[in-house]
N, C-alpha and C positions, 0 to 999 in steps of 0.2 A: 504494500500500500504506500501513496505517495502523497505528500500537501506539500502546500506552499507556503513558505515562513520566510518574510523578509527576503521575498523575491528570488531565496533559493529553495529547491525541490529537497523536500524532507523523504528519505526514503528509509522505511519502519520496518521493524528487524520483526519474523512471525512470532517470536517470543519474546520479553523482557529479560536478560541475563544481568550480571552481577558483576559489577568491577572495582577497585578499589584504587582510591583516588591517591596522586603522585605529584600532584603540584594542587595547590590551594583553586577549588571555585568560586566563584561565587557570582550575582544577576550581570555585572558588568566586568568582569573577568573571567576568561575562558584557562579552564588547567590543563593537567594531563592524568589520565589514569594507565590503571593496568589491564588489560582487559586480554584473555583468552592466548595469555603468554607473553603481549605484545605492549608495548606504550604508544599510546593514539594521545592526540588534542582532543579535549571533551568541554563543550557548553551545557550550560541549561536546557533543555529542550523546552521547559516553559518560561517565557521570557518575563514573565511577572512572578516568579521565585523569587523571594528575597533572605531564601537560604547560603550557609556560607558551610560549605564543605569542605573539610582537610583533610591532609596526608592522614595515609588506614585507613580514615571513613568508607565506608560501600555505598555505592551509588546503582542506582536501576539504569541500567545502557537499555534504549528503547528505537534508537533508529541511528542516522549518519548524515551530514551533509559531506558530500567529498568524502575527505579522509578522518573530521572531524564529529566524534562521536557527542549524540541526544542524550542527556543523561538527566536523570531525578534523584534528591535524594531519597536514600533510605528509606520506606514509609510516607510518603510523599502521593499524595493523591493527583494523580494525572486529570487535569480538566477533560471530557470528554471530547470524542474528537470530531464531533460535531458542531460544538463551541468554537473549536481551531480552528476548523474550517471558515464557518462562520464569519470569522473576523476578515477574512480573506474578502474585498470587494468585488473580484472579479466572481468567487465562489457564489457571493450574496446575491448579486444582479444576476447571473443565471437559475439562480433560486427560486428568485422574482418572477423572472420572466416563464421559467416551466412553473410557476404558480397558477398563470394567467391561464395556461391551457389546459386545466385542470377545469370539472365540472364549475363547482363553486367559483374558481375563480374569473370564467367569461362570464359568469352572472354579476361578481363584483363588478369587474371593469362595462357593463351592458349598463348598470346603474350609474355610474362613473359618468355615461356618455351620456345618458339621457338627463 
């Protein structure tokens, strides 16, 4: 599965796995963890986190942009990814628009015009 976050393609991993963080995260700092043997750059995947993650800590790895891994912390409730979407204007306005051709909604837009 793939969204759009800050005009780059979020591409989401079929499981959430577990890595453990190797440089300090936190909403406007990107770190590094460990992840699956390997050290990658890792961000927030939610960008209104205003958690701060440190060395040891385990963080949820949840998707990737590039080579830079999505990551939550610990126990951390992921917004749903419908709300992500959501936020997305181009997501919104095709939303809108297959609203309109929806039963309900040429009866909204028939009243609209009349």
């Amino acid at each position: 599965m793939e969204t759009v976050l800050n005009s780059q393609t979020v591409t989401f991993f079929p499981q959430v796995a577990e890595g453990k963080v190797d440089r300090t995260i936190t909403a406007v700092q990107a770190g590094r963890i460990k992840f699956q043997g390997s050290y990658w750059p890792a961000q927030f995947y939610d960008a209104d986190c205003q958690a701060t993650v440190l060395p040891n800590d385990v963080v949820k790895v949840v998707g990737r942009i590039s080579i830079t891994l999505m990551v939550v912390p610990d126990g951390y409730s992921l917004p749903a990814q419908s709300e992500k979407t959501a936020q997305n204007p181009a997501e919104k306005w095709v939303s809108g628009i297959t609203a309109l051709f929806k039963p309900e909604g040429r009866r909204r837009l028939s009243a609209i015009a009349n």
